[in-house]
C-alpha atoms as an extended CHARMM CRD file, in Angstrom:
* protein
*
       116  EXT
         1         1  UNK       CA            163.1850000000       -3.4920000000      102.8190000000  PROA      1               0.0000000000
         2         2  UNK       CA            159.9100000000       -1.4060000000      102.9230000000  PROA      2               0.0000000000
         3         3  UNK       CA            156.4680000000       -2.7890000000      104.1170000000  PROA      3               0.0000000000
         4         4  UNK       CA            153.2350000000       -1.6250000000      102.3800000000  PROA      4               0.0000000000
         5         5  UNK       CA            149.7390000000       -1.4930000000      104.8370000000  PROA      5               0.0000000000
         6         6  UNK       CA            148.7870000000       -4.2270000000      102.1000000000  PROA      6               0.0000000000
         7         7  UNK       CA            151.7270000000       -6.9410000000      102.8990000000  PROA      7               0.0000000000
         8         8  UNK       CA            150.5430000000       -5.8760000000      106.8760000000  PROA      8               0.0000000000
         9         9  UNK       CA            147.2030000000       -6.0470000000      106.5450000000  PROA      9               0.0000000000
        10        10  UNK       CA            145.2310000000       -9.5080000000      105.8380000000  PROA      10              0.0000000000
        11        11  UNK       CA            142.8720000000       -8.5350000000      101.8750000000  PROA      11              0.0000000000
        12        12  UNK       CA            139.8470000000       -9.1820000000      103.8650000000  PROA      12              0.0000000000
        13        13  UNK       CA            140.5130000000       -6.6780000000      106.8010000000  PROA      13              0.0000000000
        14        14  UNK       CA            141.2270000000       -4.2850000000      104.2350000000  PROA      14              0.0000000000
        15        15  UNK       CA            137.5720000000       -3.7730000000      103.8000000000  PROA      15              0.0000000000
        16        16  UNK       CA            136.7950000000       -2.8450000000      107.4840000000  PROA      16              0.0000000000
        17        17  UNK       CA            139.9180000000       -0.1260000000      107.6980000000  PROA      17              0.0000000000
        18        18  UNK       CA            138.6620000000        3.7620000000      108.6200000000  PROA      18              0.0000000000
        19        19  UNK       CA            139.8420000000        6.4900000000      106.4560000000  PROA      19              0.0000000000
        20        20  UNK       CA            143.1250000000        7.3250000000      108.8690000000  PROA      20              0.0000000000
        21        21  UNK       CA            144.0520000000        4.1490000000      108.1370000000  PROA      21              0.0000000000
        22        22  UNK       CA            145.0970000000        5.1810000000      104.5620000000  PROA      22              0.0000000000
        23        23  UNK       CA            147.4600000000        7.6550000000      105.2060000000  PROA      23              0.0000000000
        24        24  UNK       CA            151.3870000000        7.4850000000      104.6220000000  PROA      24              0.0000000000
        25        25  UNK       CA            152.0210000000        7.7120000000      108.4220000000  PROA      25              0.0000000000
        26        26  UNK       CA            148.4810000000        6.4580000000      109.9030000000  PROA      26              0.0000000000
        27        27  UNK       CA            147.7090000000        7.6860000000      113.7390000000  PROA      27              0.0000000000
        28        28  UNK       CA            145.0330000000        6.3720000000      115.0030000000  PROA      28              0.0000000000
        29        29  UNK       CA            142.6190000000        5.4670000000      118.2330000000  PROA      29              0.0000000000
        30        30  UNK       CA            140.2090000000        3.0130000000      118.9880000000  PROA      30              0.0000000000
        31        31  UNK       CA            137.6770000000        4.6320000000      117.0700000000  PROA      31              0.0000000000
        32        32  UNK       CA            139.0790000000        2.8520000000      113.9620000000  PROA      32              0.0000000000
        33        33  UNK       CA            137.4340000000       -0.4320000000      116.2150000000  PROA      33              0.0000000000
        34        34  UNK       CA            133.7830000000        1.4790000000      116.1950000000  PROA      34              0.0000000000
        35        35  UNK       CA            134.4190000000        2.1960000000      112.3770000000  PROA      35              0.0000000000
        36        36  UNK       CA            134.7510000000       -1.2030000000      111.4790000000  PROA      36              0.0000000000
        37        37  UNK       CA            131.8480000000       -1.9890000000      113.9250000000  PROA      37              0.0000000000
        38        38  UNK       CA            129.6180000000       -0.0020000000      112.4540000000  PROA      38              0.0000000000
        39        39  UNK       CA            130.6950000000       -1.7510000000      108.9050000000  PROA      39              0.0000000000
        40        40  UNK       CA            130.2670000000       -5.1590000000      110.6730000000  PROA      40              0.0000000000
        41        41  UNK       CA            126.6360000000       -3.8610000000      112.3540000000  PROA      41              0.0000000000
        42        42  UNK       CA            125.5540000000       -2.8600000000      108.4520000000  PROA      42              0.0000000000
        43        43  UNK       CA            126.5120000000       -6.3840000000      106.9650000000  PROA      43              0.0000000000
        44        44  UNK       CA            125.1140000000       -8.0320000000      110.1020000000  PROA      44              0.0000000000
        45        45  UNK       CA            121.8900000000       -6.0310000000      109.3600000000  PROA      45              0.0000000000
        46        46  UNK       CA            121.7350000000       -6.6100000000      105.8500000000  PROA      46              0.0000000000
        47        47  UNK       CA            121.6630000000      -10.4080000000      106.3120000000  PROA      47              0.0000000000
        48        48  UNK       CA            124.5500000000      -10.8620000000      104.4460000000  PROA      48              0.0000000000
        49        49  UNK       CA            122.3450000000      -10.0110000000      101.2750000000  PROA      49              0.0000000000
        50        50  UNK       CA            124.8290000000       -7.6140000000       99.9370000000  PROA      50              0.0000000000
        51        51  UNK       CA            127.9880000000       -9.3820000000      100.8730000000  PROA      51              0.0000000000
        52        52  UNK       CA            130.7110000000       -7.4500000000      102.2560000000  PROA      52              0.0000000000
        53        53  UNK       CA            130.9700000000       -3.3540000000      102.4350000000  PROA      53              0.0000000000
        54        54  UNK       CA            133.2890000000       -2.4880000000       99.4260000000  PROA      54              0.0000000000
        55        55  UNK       CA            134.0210000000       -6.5330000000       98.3180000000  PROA      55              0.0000000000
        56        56  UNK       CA            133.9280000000       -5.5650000000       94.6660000000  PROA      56              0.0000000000
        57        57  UNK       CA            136.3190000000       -2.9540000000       94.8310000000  PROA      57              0.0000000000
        58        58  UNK       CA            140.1750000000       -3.2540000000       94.1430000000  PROA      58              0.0000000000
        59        59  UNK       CA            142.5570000000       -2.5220000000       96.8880000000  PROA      59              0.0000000000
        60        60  UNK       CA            143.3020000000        1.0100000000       94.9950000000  PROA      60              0.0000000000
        61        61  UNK       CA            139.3430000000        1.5590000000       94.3210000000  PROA      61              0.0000000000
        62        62  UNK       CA            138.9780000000        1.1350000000       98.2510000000  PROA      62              0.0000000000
        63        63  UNK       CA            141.6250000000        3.5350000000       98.8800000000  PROA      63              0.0000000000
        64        64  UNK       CA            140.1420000000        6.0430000000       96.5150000000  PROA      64              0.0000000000
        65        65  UNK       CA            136.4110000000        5.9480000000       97.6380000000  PROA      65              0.0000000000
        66        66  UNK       CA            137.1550000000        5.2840000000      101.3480000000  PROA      66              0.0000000000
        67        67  UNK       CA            139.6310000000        8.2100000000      101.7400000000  PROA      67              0.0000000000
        68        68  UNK       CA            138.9950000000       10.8950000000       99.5910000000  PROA      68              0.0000000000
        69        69  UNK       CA            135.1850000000       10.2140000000       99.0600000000  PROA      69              0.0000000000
        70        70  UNK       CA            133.5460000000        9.7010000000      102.0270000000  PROA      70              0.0000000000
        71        71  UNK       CA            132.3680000000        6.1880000000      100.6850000000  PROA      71              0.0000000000
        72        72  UNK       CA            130.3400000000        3.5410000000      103.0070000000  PROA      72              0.0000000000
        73        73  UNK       CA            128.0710000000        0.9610000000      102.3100000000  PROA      73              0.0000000000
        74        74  UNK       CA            124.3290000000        1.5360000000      101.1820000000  PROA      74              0.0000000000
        75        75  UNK       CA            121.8930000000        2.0480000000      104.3170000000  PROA      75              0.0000000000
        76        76  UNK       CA            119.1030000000        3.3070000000      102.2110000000  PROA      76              0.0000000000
        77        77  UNK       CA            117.2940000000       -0.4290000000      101.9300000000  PROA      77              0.0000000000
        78        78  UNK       CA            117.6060000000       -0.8110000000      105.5180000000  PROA      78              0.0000000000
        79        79  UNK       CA            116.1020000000        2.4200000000      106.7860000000  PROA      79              0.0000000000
        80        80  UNK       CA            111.9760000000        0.2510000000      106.2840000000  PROA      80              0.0000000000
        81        81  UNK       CA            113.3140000000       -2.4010000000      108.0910000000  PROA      81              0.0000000000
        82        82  UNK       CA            115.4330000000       -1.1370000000      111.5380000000  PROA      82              0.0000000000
        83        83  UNK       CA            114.3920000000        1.9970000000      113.6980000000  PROA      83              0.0000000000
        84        84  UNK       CA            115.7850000000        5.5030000000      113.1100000000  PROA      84              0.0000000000
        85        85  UNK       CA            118.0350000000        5.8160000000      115.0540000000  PROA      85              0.0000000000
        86        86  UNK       CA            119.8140000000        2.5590000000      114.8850000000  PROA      86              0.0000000000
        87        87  UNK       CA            120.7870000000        3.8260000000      111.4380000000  PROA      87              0.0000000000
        88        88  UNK       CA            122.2070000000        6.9570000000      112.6450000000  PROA      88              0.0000000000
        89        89  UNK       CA            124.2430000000        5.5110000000      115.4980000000  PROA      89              0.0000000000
        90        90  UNK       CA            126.1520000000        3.2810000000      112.9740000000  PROA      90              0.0000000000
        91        91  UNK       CA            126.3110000000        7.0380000000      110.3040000000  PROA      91              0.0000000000
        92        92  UNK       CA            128.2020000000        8.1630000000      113.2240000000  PROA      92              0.0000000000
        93        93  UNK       CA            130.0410000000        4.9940000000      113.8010000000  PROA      93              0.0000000000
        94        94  UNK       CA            131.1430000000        5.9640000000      110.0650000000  PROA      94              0.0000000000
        95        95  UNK       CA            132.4010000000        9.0530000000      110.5810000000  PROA      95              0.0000000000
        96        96  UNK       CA            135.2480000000       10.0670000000      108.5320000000  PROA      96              0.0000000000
        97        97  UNK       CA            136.9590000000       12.3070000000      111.7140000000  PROA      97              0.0000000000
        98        98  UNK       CA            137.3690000000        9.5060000000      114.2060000000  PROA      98              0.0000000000
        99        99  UNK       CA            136.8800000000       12.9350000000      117.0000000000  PROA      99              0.0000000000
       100       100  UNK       CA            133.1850000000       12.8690000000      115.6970000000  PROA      100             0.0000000000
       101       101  UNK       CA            132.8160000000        8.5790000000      115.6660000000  PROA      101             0.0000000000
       102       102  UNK       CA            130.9910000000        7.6900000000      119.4550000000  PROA      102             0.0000000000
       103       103  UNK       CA            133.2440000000        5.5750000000      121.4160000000  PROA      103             0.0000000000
       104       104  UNK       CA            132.6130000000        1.7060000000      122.2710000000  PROA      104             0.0000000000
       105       105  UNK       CA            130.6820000000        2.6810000000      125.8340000000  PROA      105             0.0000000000
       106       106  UNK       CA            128.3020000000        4.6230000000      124.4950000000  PROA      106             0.0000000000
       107       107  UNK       CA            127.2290000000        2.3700000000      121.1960000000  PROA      107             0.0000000000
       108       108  UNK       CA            127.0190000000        0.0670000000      123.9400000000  PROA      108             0.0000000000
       109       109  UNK       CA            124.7220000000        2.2570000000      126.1550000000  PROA      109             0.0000000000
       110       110  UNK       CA            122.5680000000        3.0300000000      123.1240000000  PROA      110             0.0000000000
       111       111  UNK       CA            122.4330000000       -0.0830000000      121.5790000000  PROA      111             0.0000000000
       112       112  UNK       CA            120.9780000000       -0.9000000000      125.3360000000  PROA      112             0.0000000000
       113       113  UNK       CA            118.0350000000        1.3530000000      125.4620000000  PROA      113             0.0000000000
       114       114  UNK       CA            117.1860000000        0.1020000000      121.8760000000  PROA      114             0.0000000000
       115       115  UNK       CA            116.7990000000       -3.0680000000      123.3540000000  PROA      115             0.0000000000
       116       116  UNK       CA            114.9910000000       -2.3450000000      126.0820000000  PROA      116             0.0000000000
């Protein structure tokens, strides 16, 4: 009996997977934790205005735009509201090479001199 990533996977944790997630033998790091970080930052951010990153795609559309086309939630109506570089940190939070995503220290340390 074979297992797909969606019998594995709970639907709404689908939405906060990083790209390595969707490959046929997925190897990944703890950066897929700041990926869906950053996703959970943007919908924290947005007030919960625009629901969920990705919620009207289909499990296949989600595949399709997250792995092969870079896709991640709108940050354009944000950019009047937050600082700078808030916005970048979570851009790099979504990068598609995990090697490139910061790791959880140093969000941490730069959310921290945001706030101070």
């Amino acid at each position: 009996m074979t297992t797909s990533l969606f019998s594995c996977v709970p639907h709404h944790t689908l939405l906060l997977l990083a790209p390595e997630f969707w490959s046929v033998n997925p190897s990944y790091t703890e950066k897929v934790d700041v990926y869906a970080c950053g996703l959970i930052f943007w919908e924290i951010m947005t007030w919960g205005t625009c629901g969920y990153p990705y919620q009207d795609y289909s499990e296949h559309e989600l595949y399709e735009a997250v792995k092969y086309h870079d896709a991640r939630p709108p940050i354009s109506q944000l950019t009047s509201i937050y600082p700078r570089n808030l916005l970048v940190l979570i851009m790099e939070m979504w990068e598609t090479n995990p090697s490139l995503r910061p790791s959880m220290n140093h969000v941490v340390e730069r959310l921290s001199t945001y706030l101070t």
